[in-house]
C-alpha positions in Angstrom: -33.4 62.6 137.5 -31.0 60.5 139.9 -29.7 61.5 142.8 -27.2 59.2 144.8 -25.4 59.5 148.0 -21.9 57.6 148.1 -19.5 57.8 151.4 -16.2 57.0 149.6 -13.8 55.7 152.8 -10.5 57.7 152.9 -10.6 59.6 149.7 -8.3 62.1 150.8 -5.5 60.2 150.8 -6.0 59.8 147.0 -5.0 63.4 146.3 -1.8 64.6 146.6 -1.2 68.6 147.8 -2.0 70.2 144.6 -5.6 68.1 145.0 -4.5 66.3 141.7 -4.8 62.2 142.0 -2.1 60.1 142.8 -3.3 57.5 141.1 0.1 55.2 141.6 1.0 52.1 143.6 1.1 53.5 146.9 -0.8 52.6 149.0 -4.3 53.7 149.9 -6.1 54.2 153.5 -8.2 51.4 152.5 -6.5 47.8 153.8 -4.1 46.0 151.1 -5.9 48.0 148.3 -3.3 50.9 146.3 -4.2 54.2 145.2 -4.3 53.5 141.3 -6.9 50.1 142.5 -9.6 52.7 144.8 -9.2 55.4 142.0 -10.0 53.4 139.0 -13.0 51.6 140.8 -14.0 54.8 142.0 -14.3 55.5 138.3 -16.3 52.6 137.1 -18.8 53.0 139.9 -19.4 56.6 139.2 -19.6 56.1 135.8 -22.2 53.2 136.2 -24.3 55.5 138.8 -24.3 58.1 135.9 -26.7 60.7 138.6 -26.9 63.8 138.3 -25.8 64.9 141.4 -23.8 62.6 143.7 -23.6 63.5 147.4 -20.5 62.4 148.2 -19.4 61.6 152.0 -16.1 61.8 153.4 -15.0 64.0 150.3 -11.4 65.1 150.3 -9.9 67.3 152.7 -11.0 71.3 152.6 -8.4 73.6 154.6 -5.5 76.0 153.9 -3.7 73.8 151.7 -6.5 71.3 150.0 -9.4 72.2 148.1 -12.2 69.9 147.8 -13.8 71.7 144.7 -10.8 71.3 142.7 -10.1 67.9 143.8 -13.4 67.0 143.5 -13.5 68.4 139.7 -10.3 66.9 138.9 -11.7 63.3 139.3 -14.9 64.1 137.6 -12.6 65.1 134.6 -10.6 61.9 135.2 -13.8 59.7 135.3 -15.3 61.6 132.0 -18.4 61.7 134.6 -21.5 65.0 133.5 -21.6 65.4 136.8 -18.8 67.6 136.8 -19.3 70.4 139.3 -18.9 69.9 143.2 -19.9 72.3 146.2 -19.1 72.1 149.3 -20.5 74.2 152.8 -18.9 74.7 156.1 -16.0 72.8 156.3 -14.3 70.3 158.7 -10.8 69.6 160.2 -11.5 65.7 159.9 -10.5 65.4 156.2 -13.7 64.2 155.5 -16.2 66.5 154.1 -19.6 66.5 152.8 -19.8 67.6 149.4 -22.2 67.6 146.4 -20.8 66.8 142.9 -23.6 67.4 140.0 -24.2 68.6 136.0 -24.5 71.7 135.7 -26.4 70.9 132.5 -29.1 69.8 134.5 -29.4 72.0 137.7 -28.2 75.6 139.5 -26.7 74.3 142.8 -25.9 76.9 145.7 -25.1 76.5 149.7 -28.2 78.2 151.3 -28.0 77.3 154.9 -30.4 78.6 156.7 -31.6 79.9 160.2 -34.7 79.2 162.2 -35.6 79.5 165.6 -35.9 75.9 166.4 -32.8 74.7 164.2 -29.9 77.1 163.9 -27.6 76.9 160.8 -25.4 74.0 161.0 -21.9 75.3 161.6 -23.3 77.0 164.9 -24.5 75.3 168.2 -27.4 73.6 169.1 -28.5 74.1 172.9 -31.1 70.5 173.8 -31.5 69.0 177.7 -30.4 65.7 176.6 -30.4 63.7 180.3 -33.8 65.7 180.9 -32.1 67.3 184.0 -33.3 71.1 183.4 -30.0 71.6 182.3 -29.1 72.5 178.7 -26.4 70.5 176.7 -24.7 72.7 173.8 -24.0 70.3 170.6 -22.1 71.2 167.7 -21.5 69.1 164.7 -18.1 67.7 163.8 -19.1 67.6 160.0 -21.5 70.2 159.5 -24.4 69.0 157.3 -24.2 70.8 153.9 -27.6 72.1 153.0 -28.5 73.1 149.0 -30.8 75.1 146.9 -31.2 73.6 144.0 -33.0 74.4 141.0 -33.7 71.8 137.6 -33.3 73.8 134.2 -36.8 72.8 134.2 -37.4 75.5 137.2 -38.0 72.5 139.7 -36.9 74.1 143.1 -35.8 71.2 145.6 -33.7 71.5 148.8 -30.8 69.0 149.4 -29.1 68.2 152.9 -25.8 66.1 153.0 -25.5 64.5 156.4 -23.0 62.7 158.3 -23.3 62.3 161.8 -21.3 61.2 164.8 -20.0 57.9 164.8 -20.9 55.6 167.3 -17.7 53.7 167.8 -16.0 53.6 170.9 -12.6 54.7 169.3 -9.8 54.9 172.2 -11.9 52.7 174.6 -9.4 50.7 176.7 -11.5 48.3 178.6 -15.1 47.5 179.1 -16.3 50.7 180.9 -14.7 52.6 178.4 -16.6 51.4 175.7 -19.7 51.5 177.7 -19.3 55.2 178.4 -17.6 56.5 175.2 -20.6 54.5 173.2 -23.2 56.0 175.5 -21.7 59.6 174.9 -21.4 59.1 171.1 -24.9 58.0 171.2 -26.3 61.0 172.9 -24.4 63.3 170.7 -25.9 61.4 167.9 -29.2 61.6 168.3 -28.6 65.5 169.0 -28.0 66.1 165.6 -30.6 63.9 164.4 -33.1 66.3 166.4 -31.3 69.3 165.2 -31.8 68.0 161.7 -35.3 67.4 162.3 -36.0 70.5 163.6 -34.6 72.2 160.3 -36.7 69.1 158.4 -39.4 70.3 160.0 -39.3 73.7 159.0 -38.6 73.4 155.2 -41.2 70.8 154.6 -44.0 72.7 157.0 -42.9 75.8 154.3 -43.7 73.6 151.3 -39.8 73.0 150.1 -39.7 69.5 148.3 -36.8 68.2 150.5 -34.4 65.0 150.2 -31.9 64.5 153.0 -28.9 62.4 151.9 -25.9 61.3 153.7 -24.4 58.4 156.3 -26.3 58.3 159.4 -24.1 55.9 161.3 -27.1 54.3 162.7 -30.0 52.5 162.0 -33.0 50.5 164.2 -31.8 47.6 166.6 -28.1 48.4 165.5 -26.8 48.4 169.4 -27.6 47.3 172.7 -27.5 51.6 173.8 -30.5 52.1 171.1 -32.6 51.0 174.0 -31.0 53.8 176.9 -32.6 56.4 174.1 -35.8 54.7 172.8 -35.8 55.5 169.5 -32.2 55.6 167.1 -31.5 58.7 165.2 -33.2 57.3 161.8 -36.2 57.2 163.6 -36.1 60.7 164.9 -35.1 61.8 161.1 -37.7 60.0 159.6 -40.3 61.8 162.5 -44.7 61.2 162.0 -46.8 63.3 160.2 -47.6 65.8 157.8 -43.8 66.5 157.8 -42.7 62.8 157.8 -39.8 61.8 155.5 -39.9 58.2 153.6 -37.1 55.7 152.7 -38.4 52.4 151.9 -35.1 51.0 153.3 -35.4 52.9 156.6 -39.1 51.5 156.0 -38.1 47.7 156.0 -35.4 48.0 158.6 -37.5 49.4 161.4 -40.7 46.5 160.3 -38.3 43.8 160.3 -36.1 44.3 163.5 -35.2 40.5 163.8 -35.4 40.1 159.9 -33.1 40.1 156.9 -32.7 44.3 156.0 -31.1 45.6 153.3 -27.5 46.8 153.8 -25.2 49.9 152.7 -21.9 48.8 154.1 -19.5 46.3 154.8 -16.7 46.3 157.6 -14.0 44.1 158.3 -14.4 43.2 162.6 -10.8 42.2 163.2 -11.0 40.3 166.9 -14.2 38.6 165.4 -12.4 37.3 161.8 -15.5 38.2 159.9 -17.2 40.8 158.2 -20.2 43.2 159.6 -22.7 44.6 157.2 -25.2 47.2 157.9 -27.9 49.6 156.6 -26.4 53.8 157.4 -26.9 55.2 153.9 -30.3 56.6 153.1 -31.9 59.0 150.8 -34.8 60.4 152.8 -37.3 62.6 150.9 -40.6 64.7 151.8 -43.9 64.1 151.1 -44.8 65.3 148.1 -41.5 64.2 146.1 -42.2 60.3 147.8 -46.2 60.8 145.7 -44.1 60.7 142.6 -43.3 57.3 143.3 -39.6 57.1 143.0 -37.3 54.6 142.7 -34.5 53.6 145.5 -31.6 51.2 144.7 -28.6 50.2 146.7 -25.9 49.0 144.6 -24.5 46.0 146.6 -22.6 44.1 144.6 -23.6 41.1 146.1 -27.5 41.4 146.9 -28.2 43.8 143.6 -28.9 41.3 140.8 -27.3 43.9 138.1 -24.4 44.6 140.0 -23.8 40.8 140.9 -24.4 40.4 137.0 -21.5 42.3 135.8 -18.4 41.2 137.6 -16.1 44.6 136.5 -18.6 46.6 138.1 -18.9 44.1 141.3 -15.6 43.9 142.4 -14.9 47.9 141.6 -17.8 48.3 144.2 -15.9 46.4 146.8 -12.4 47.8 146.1 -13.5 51.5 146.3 -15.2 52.3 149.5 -16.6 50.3 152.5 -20.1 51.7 151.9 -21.7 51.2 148.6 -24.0 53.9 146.7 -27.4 54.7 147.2 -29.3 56.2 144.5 -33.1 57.3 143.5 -34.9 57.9 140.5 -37.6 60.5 140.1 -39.7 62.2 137.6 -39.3 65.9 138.3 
């Protein structure tokens, strides 16, 4: 079985109000690329991924007037892709949602979220003493993870959760102080959710659920100079020790080789710098016993995967579709 996670930037604005694709010259969100050049990469990357279930971050808009099911369907009918179902959990109002598309050939998907003492369901509030001043700070997430029962036609019972927390960007920082506070805030909040999504880690793998945690985590070790206010970034605490511990060999590598080359997920353009930032924020975390079947990670970078570097179509559809590039894993279920 593969399972992928794929934040595709912007692709909202690549529906129009009856969720159908645009698929014309306009332009896109993404810089100097059009609607008809995102969509059409879009489809040759998801048909090279070829999962079976595709978490897909920053899905299109789901409100009054936009569906992300249907829009969601309608480009897996577009792209001729099997994985041609899509679910989606609590919503958002940042027209970027968190959904799952998959083959209903191959699995029963349903949103379970659940409830648990330590880790409430995710469209509620989350009450932690961040500053450690006896006083309690009430989080909520922006983009409510979406959490997933799934079950294999073989009877395979896994749970899925489709993260994507806070962003550390300063956005609307006007001067130096700014950004210093509006990072440090962002920061807090962020590794809020990472301990709320431990905590409901923690309970599903503690109650024997084979559990992979997929998603954009906007953060990764020695990725800041505020990492160091917090001790630990919000990978870490995801990740967590013991019997309960998650495992992503690029999460792995990352936190061993801190002054070292890492592997990377995405690729953003820094204006006032002229250059290009990569970084490592897409993971597929899994529990345990799914990591002793020994599966098999891949990002598909078009520059630093040899396969996707071999095959120039498929290359430069990576880099015109999304600033983040697919993560994927193979296992034997």
């Amino acid at each position: 079985m593969r399972l992928a996670t794929y934040n595709v930037e912007w692709m909202h604005s690549l529906f129009d109000e009856s969720d159908q694709l645009w698929n014309d010259g306009e332009w896109s969100a993404r810089y100097d690329v059009t609607r008809a050049d995102q969509t059409n990469a879009l489809r040759s990357v998801f048909q090279a991924l070829d999962a079976d279930a595709v978490m897909v971050i920053e899905a299109p808009d789901n409100s009054r007037s936009r569906d992300t099911v249907k829009a969601l369907e309608a480009f897996a009918t577009f792209a001729g892709l099997r994985a041609r179902r899509a679910v989606i959990g609590f919503s958002n109002d940042t027209q970027q949602e968190i959904a799952l598309l998959y083959d209903p050939d191959v699995m029963d998907v349903r949103h379970d979220p659940l409830m648990h003492p330590d880790a409430p369901r995710f469209d509620e509030s989350f009450d932690i003493d961040l500053d450690i001043d006896a006083t309690q700070d009430t989080v909520v997430f922006s983009k409510p993870p979406l959490e997933l029962a799934v079950e294999t036609t073989q009877g395979v019972q896994l749970r899925l959760i489709g993260a994507h927390l806070k962003s550390k960007a300063p956005h609307g920082a006007r001067n130096h102080d700014e950004i210093m506070r509006i990072s440090i805030a962002n920061r807090r909040k962020q590794l809020a959710q990472a301990i709320w999504l431990r905590a409901r880690v923690d309970a599903l793998v503690g109650d024997g659920h084979p559990t992979v945690l997929l998603g954009d985590l906007n953060d990764g070790p020695g990725l800041d100079e505020y990492e160091n206010l917090f001790g630990r970034s919000s990978v870490e605490i995801i990740l967590g020790t013991g019997e309960t511990a998650l495992f992503d060999p690029h999460a792995r590598q990352a936190l061993q080789r801190r002054l070292g080359a890492t592997p990377t997920t995405a690729r953003f353009w820094i204006r006032p710098e002229r250059r290009f930032l990569q970084a490592l924020l897409d993971y597929i975390m899994v529990s345990p016993d799914l990591a002793a079947r020994a599966p098999t990670w891949r990002i598909w970078h078009p520059m630093d995967d040899p396969e996707c570097w071999s095959q120039p179509a498929l290359r430069d559809a990576l880099v015109t579709a999304s600033d983040h590039y697919p993560v994927s894993l193979d296992i034997a279920l």
